[in-house]
N, C-alpha and C positions, 0 to 999 in steps of 0.2 A: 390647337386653336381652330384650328379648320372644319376639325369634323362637329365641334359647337357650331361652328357659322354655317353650316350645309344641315344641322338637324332641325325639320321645322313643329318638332315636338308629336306627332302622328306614332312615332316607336313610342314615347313613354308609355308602359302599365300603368305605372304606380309608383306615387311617390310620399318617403315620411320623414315629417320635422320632428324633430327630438320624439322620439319613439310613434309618432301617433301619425296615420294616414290622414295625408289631406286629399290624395286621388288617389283611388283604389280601379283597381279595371277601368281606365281611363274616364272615371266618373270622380268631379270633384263630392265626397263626402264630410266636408266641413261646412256647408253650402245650406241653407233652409230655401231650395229654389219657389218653392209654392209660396211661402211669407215673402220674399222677395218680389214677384209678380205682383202678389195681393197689395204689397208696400206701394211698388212701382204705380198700379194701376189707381191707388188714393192719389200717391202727386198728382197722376198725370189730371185726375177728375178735378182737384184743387187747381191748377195752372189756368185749365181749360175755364172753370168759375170764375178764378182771378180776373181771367183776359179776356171775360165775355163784354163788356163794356169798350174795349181797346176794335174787337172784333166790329163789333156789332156799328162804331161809327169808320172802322176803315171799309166794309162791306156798303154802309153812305157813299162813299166817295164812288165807287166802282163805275157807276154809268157816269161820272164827271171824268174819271181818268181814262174809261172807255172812248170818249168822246174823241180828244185829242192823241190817243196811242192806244190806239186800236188792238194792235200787236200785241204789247208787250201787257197790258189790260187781262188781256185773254188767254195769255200763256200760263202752264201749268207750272205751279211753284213750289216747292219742296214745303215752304213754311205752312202754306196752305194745306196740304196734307196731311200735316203734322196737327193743325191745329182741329181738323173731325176727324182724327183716328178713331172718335170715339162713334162717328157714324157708321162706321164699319165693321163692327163687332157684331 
């Protein structure tokens, strides 16, 4: 049981479920990574669409919530990030 708890998966090659590789030279090969991305990157342009109205009146409030908390107004925020990943492409 030990040498399961101390392995953090860096040795595996290769590994197969009922005869067929799922990772081969430490590369999953059941994987379509590019349709994945391309899937990923329609949500994220759908969300960002969705939330532009949500966006667009908490971006209103900014110089109101600036006013009285200056600080925390100002501070850099993960969601905000998240929400122009797509300005940084």
């Amino acid at each position: 049981m030990q040498l399961v708890n101390g392995e953090n998966g860096a040795a595996i090659d290769s590994v197969m479920v009922d005869g067929r590789f799922v990772l081969r030279e430490s590369k999953i090969v059941t994987l379509d990574d590019v349709k994945l991305r391309r899937d990923a990157e329609r949500a994220f342009e759908r969300l960002v669409a969705a939330n532009a109205d949500a966006e667009a009146l908490g971006r209103g409030f900014e110089d109101v919530v600036g006013a009285f908390c200056f600080g925390q107004a100002h501070k850099s925020f993960q969601l905000h990030r998240a929400l122009h990943e797509h300005d940084y492409r």
